[in-house]
VOGU-3710 file (C-alpha; in Angstrom, 3 decimals, decimal comma):
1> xxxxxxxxxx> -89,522/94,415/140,057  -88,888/94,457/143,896  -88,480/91,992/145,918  -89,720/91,945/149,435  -88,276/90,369/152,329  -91,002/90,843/154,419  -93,807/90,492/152,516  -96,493/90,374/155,180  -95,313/93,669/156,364  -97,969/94,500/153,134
11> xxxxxxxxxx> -100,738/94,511/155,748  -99,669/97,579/156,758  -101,887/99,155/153,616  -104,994/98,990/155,712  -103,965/102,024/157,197  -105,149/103,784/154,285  -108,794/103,489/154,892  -108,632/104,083/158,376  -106,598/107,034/157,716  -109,131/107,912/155,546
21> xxxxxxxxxx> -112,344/106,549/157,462  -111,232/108,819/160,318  -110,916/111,836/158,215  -114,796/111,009/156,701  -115,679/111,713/160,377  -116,784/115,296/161,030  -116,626/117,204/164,574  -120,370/118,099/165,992  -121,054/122,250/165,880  -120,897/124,166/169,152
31> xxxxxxxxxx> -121,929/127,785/169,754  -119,793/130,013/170,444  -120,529/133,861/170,855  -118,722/136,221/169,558  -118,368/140,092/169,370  -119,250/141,035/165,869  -120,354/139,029/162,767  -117,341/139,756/160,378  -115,898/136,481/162,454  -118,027/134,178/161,353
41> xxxxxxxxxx> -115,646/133,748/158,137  -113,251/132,184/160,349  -115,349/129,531/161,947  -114,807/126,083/160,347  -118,261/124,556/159,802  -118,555/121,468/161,302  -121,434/118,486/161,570  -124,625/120,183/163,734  -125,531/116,589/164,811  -122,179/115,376/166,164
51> xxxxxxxxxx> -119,886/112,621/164,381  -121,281/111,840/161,061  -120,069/110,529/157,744  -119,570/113,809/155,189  -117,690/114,252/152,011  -114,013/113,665/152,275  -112,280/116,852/152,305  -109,058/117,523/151,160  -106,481/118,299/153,434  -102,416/118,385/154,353
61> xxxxxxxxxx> -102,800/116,274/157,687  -104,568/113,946/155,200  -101,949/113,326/152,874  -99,307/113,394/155,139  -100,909/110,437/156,917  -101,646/108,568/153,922  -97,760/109,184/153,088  -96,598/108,026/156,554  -98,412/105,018/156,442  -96,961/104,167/152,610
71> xxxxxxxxxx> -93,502/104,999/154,061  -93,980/102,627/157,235  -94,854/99,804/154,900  -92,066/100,587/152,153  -89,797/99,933/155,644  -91,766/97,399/156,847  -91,622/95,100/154,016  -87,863/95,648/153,165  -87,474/95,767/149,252  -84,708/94,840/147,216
81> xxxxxxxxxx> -83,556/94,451/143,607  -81,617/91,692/141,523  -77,556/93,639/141,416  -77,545/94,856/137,454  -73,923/92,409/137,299  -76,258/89,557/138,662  -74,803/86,329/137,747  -77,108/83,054/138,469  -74,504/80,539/139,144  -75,498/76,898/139,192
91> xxxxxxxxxx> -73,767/73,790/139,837  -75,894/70,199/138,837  -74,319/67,148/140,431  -75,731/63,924/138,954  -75,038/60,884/140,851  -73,178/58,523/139,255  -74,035/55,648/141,053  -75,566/52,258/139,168  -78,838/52,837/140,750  -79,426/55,982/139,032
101> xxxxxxxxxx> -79,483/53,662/135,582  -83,488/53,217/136,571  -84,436/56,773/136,640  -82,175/58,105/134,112  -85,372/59,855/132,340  -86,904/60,999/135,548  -83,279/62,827/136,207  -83,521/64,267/132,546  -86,913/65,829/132,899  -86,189/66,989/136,289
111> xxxxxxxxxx> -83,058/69,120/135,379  -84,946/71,135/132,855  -87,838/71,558/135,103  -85,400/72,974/137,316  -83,645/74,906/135,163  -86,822/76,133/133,752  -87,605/77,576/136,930  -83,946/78,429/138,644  -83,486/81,147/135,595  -85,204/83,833/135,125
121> xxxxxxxxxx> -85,668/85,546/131,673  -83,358/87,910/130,751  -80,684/87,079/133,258  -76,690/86,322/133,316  -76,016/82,806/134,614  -72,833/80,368/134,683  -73,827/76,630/134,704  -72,065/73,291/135,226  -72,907/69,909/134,817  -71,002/66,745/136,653
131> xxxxxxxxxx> -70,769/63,690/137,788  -70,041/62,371/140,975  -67,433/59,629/139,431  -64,311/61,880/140,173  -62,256/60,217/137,785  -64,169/62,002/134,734  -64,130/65,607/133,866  -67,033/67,676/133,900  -70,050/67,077/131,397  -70,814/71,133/130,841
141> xxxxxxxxxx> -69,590/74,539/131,902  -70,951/77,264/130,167  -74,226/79,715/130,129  -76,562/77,927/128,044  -79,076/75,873/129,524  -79,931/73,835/125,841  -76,306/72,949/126,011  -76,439/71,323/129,748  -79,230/69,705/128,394  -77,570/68,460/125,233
151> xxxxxxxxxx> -74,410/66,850/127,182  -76,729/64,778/129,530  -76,373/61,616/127,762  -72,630/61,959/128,443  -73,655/61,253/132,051  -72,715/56,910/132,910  -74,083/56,333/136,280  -72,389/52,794/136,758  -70,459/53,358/139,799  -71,315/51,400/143,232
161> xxxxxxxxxx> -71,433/52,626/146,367  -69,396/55,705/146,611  -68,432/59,335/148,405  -69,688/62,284/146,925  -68,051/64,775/149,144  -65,250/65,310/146,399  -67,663/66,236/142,863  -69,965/68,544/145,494  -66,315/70,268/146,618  -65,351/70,656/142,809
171> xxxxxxxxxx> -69,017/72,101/142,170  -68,712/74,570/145,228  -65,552/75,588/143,636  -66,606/76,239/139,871  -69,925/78,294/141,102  -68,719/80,257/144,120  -69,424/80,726/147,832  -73,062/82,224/146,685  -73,722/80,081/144,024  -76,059/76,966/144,181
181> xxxxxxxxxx> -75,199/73,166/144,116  -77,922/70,577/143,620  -77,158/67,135/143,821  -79,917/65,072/141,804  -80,063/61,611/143,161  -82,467/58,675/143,769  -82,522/58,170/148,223  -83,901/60,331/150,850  -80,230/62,077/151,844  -79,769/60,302/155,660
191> xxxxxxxxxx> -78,041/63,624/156,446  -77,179/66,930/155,064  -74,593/67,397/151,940  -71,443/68,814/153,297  -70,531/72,428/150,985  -74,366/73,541/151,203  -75,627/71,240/148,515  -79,878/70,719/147,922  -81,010/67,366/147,272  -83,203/66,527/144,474
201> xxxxxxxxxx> -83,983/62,885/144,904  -86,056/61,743/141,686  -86,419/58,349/142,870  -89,499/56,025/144,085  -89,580/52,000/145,110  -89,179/49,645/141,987  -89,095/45,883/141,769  -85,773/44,402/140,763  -84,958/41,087/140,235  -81,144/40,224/139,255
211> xxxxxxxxxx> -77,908/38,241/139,300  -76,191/38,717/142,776  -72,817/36,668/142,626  -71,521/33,800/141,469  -68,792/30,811/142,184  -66,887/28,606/139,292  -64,958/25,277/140,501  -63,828/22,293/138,975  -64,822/18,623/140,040  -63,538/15,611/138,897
221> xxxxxxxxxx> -62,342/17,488/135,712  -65,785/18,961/135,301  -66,135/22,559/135,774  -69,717/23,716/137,244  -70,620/27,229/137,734  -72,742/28,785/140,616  -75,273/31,829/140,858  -77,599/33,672/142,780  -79,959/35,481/141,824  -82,473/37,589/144,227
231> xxxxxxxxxx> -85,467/39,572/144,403  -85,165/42,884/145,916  -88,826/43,919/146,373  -91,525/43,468/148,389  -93,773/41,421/146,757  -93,343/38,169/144,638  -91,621/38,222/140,923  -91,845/35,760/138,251  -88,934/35,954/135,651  -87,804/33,651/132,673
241> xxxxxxxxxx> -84,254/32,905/132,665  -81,681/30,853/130,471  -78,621/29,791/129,103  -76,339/31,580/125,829  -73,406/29,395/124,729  -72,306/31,259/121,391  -74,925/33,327/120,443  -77,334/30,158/121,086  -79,586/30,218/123,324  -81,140/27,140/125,962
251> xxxxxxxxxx> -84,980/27,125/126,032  -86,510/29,327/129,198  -87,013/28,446/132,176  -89,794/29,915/134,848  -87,664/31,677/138,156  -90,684/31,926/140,977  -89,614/34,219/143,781  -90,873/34,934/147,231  -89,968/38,576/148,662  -86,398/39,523/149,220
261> xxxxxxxxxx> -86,099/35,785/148,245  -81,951/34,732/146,867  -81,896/31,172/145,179  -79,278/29,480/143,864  -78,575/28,285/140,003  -76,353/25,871/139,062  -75,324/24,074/135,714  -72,022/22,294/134,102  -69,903/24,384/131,562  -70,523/22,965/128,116
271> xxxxxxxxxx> -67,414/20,963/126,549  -67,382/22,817/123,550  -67,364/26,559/123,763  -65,663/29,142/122,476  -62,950/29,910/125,069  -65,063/27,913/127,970  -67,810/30,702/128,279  -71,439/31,325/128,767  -74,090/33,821/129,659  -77,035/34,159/131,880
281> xxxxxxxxxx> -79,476/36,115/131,090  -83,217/37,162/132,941  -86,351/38,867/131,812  -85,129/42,532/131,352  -86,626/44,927/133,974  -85,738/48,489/134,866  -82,448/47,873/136,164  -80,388/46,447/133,403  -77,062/45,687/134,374  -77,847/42,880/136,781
291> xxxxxxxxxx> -80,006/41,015/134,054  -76,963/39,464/132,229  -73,807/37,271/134,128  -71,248/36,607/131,416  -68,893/33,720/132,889  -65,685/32,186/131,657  -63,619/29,082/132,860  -60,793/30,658/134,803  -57,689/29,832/133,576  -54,593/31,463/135,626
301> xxxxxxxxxx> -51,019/31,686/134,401  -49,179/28,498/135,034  -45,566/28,907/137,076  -42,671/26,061/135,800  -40,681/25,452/138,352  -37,632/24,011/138,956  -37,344/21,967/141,991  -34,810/19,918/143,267  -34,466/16,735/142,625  -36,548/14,382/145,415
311> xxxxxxxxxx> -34,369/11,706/146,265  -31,064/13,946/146,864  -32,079/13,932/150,615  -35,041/14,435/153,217  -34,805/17,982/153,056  -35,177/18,249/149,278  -38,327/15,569/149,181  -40,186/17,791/151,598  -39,531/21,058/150,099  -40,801/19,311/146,367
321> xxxxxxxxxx> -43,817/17,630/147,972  -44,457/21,218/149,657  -44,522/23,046/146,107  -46,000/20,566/144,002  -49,610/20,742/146,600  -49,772/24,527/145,063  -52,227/24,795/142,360  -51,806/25,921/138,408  -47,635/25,210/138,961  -45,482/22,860/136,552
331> xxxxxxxxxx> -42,576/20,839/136,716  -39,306/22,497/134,611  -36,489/19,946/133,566  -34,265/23,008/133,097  -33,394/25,846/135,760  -33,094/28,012/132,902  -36,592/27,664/131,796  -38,057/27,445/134,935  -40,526/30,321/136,234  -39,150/29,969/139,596
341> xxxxxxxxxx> -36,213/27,594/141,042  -36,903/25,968/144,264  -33,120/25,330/145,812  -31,469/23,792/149,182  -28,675/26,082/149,694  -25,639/25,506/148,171  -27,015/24,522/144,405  -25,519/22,697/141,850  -26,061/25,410/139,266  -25,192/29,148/140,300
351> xxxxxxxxxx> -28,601/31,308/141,210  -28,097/33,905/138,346  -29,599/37,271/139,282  -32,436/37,284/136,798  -33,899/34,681/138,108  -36,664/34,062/140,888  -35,993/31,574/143,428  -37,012/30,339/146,819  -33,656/29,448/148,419  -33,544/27,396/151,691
361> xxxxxxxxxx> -30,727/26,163/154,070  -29,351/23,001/153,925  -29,919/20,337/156,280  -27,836/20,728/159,840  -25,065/18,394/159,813  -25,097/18,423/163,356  -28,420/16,795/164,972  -28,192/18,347/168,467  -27,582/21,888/167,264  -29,351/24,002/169,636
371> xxxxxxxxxx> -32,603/25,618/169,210  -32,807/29,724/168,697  -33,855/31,863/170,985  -34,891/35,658/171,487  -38,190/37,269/170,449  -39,410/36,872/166,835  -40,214/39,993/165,337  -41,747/40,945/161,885  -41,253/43,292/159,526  -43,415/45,492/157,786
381> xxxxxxxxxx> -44,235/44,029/154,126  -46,815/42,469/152,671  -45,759/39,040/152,444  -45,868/38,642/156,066  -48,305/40,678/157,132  -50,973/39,240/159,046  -48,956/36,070/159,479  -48,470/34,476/163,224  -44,519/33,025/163,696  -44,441/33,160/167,440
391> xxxxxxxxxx> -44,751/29,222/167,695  -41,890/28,913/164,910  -38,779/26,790/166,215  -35,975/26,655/164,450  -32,303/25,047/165,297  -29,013/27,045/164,469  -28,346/26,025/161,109  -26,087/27,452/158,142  -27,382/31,168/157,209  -27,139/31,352/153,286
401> xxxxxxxxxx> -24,645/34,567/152,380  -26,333/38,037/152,887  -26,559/40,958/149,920  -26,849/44,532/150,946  -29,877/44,608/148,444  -31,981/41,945/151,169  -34,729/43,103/153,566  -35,390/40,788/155,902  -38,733/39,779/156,875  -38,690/37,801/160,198
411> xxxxxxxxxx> -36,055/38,081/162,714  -34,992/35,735/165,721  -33,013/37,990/168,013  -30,450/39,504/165,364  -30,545/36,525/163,377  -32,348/36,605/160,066  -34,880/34,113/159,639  -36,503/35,099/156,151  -35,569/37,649/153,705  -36,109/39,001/150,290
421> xxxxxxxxxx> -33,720/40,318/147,729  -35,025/42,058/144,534  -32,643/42,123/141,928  -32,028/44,931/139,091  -32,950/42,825/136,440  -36,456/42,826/138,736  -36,294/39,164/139,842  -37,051/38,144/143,082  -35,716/35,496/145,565  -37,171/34,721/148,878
431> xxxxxxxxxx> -34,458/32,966/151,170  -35,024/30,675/154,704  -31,978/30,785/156,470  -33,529/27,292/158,626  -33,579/23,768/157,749  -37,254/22,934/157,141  -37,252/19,363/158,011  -35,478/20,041/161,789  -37,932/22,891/162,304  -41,623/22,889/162,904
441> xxxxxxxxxx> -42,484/25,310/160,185  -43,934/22,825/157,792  -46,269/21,955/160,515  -47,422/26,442/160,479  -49,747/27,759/158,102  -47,813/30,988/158,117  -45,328/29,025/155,851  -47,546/28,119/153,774  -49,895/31,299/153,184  -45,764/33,114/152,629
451> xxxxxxxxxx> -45,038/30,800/150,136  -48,342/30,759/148,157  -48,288/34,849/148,078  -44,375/34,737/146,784  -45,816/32,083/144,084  -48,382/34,323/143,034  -46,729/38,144/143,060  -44,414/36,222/140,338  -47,635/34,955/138,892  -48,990/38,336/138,382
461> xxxxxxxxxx> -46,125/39,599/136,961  -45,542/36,978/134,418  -46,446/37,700/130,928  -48,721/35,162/129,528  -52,230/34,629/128,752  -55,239/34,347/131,536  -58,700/33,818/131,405  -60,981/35,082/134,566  -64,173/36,678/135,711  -64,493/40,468/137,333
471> xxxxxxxxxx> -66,998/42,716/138,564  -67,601/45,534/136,595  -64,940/48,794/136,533  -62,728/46,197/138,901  -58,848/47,177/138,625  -56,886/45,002/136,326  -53,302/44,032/136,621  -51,548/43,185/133,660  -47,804/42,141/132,839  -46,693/43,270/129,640
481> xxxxxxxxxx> -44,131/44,401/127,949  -42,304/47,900/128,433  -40,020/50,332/126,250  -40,395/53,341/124,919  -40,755/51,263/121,037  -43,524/48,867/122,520  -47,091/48,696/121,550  -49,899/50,022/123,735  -52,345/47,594/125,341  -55,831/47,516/123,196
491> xxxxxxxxxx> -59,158/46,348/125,056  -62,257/45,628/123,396  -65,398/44,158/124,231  -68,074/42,173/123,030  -70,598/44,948/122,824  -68,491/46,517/120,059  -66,443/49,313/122,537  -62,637/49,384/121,691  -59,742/51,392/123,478  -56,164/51,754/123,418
501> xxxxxxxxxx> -54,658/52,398/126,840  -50,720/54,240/126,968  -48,478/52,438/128,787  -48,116/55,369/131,624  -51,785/54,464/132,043  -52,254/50,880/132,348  -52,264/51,161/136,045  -55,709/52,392/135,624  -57,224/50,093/133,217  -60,134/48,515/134,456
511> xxxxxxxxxx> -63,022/46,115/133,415  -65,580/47,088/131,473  -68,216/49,741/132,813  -71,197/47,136/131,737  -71,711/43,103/131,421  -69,744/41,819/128,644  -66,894/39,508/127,644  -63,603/41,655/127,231  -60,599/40,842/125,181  -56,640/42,928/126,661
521> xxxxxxxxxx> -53,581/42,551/124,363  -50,608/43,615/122,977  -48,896/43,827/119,283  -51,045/40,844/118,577  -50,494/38,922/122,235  -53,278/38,249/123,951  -52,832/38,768/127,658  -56,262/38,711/129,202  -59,696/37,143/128,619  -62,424/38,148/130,994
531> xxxxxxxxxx> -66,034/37,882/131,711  -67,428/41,186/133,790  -70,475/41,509/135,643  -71,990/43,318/138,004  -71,982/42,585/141,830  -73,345/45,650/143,869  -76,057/44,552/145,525  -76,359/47,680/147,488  -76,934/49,214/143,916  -79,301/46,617/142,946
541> xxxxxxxxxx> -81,679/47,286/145,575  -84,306/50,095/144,301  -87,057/49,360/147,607  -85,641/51,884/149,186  -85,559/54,540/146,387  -87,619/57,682/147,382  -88,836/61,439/146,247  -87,141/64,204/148,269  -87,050/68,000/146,736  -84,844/71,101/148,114
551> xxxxxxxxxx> -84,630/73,069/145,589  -87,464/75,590/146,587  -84,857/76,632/149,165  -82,223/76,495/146,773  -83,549/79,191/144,727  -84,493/81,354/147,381  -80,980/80,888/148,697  -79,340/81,664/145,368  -81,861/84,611/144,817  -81,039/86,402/148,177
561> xxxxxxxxxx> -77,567/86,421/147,374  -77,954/88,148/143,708  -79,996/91,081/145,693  -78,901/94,293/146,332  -81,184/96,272/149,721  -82,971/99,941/149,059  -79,999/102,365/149,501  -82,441/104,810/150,457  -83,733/103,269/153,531  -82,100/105,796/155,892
571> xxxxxxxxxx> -83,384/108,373/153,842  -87,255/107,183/153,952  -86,742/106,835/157,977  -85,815/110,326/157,962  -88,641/111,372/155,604  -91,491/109,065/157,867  -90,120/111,076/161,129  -90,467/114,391/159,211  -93,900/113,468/157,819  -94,883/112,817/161,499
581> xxxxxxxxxx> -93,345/115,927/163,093  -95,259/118,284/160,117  -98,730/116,359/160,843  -98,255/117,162/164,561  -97,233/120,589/164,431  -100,110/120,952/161,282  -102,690/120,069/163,802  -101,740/122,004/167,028  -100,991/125,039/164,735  -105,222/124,735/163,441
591> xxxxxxxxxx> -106,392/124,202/167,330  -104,083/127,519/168,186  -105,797/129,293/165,230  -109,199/128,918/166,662  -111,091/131,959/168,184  -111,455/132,098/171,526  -114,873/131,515/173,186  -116,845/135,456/173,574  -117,307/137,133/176,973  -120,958/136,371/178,523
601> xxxxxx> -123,795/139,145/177,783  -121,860/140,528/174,564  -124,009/141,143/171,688  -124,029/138,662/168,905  -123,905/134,945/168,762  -123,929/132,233/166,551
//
């Protein structure tokens, strides 16, 4: 069946009945006098009372008008037909995003509506399905729509607030420059999709009352959590929450909240729970993942360290009442044990190169020693980044012995004032070649914020047990052990989901997709407890949801391309000029055939 591009050029058609109204018209009879009666036979008879309505008579000027006029449409209107090696290719982009989690059914039935009524019967047609978390593969490719369907509940919208340029590139690439991309979300697009995409927005304004944050601290040996929790609509919500220690659960209590309202909850940890967790939970609503908090007491690694010993001189009592104000940091009787060995250059006991150290100068045996000069400059890294040394003074003071394997971090002039050496064995040492105690840098925060991030990059890289709390699909770090004969990390959860993660991949291990206590060891190790819950309140808020629908031009788009125009069209221009030139020369060839009017006073007339 045809399709027409210009389908109002269909009006055209009335030409036939005034084609055919004109030619019901008849001329009115005039005499004319001829010579002798044997001409009558070639008079044409004709109305005797002017122009009336007669019979229709058949004629060639007649149906050479009605053809002209059903070529001049057939132009007019432009058909064309669907290529025979028409492929309908389709690309469905679901948005990943957590929001999406409210209208997961609406997205469902409106993919097979559209489906229902992208693909026509009897056609060819290449379909994907993604989503737009670029980290997973594709959900579908293939040519059955029952199958796209099927492999929607692969679909996890849990993401936050993300780009979708990259899954709408991928989907322009698997269907083509003509195929079509629709991108099913739940907003009102603010602009349009870059690579051509539609927008099918399935969404509409919903109430939502969740979790929105939350702060742990300790007090007096007490620990107390804090969280908010906020209502997203318009219009006032009353919710029940309470309090899960072990699988038991605190009685109710009523939550009253005013529009876009955020209160705060407090409470104390209980003494005695298993591993120093809880869970808050509200009256379940459409959006899910922000009616349950999981928490945990955090519990960081603990760093031993070695310091030297306070009443050797003033130097070494203000570098070991510097160290011992940092938090979650022991005391180590033996530098072999320690974590980290704090030492006033030169030690007692030989720095071995597996070992990390902070290493600073010994105090100037001179008391006048002149103060440096020349610009401070510092070097790109991130343990000084950010950090302000311009008001540093230091006096000249023994530099501790250089390694090739050092970078220095802050320079006086072409004197080094801090670097770092990283040793094969992977240790690191962080070295201040000034006395403290002569200098003003215990006075600078800088010193302090450089120490603190030293502490903790050896922190994070020690292998030991830690308890904390994370949003949900946040990036975990975790030390472990390496070797090609060592053990995988395994991560499971308390909803029942397990995994074991390759070593090659444990840079990409994150916390669990949904709220829920989590469990990461090794061989039998535990290395990480953790609490994860969700955090986006951009996600959270559904007032701004809204219906939005493209995809009538999206199948007109992808039908125009699968079209192939009347070949013929030259020839049917050809043929309407033709049909013109014969009804012309048709009608002055009958008014040259007609006899000429009879010479006055000749016998005969009619």
């Amino acid at each position: 069946m045809p399709v027409f591009a210009n389908p109002l050029a269909l009006w055209a058609l009335l030409g036939i009945p005034i084609v055919l109204g004109i030619h019901f018209l008849q001329r009115r009879s005039r005499r004319v006098k001829v010579t002798t009666l044997f001409l009558l036979q070639q008079l044409q008879r004709e109305s005797e009372q002017g122009n009336r309505i007669e019979r229709l008579r058949s004629s060639i000027p007649l149906w050479l008008q009605l053809l002209m006029v059903l070529l001049f449409t057939w132009l007019l209107a432009a058909p064309s037909w669907t290529r025979k090696d028409a492929v309908y290719r389709i690309a469905i982009v679901l948005d990943s995003s957590a929001s999406m989690q409210a209208f997961r059914p609406e997205a469902e039935t409106a993919v097979q509506a559209f489906l229902r009524k992208a693909l026509p019967l009897g056609s060819q047609f290449e379909l994907a399905l993604l989503g737009t978390d670029s980290s997973s593969s594709n959900l579908y490719y293939g040519d059955s729509s029952t199958a796209l369907l099927e492999a929607m509940p692969q679909w996890q919208p849990l993401l936050g607030t993300h780009d979708f340029s990259p899954a709408l590139r991928s989907a322009r690439s698997l269907v083509g420059p003509e195929g079509a991309v629709l991108l099913v979300t739940d907003h009102v697009p603010a602009a349009e999709w870059p690579f051509e995409a539609k927008t099918l927005s399935i969404g509409h304004s919903l109430p939502n009352v969740g979790w929105a944050g939350l702060s742990v601290e300790e007090k007096d040996g007490q620990w107390f959590w804090r969280a908010l929790v906020t209502n997203y609509g318009s219009g006032p919500q009353m919710r029940d929450w309470q309090v899960t220690v072990d699988g038991a659960s605190a009685p109710p209590s009523k939550l009253a909240l005013a529009p876009r309202e955020t209160r705060t909850l407090s409470g104390p940890f209980p003494e005695k729970t298993r591993d120093g967790g809880l869970q808050l939970v509200l009256t379940a609503d459409a959006f899910s993942l922000d009616d349950q908090m999981p928490l945990l007491r955090p519990q960081p690694k603990s760093l031993a360290l070695h310091l030297p010993a306070s009443g050797k001189d003033e130097n070494s009592r203000e570098i070991t009442a510097l160290f011992r104000k940092f938090a979650h940091v022991s005391s180590a009787s033996q530098a072999g044990k320690a974590d980290v060995r704090v030492i006033v250059w030169p030690p007692s006991i030989a720095l071995e190169p597996d070992q990390n150290a902070c290493v600073f100068s010994a105090s100037s045996r001179d008391a006048n020693a002149p103060t440096l000069r020349g610009q401070i400059v510092t070097e790109a890294h991130p343990l000084v980044e950010g950090l302000n040394w311009q008001s540093l003074l230091v006096r000249e003071s023994m530099v501790v012995p250089g390694d090739p394997r050092d970078r220095v971090l802050l320079w006086q002039g072409t004197r080094p004032l801090i670097s770092l050496r990283e040793t094969p064995s992977g240790a690191r040492q962080l070295f201040c070649h000034f006395d403290l105690v002569t200098s003003n840098a215990l006075k600078l925060p800088a010193v302090a914020v450089l120490l603190h991030r030293f502490l903790e990059t050896l922190r994070r890289d020690k292998i030991e047990e830690e308890q904390g709390n994370y949003d949900l699909r946040q990036r975990l770090h975790i030390a472990h052990r390496a070797g090609n004969d060592t053990a995988p990390l395994g991560l499971k959860t308390s909803t029942g989901e397990s995994e074991s993660v390759p070593l090659h991949q444990t840079h990409l291990l994150r916390a669990p997709a949904r709220p829920s206590f989590f469990e990461v060891s090794q061989n039998g190790q535990m290395l990480l407890r953790g609490a994860a819950h969700f955090a986006d309140t951009r996600e959270a808020d559904l007032s701004l949801a809204g219906p939005f629908d493209e995809t009538s031009s999206l199948n007109v788009r992808q039908t125009e391309s699968l079209l192939e125009t009347d070949p013929n069209r030259q020839l049917w221009s050809l043929c309407l000029l033709v049909l013109l030139l014969s009804s012309w020369w048709w009608g002055r060839g009958r008014n040259l055939a007609r006899p000429a009017a009879a010479t006055p006073g000749k016998p005969a007339s009619v």
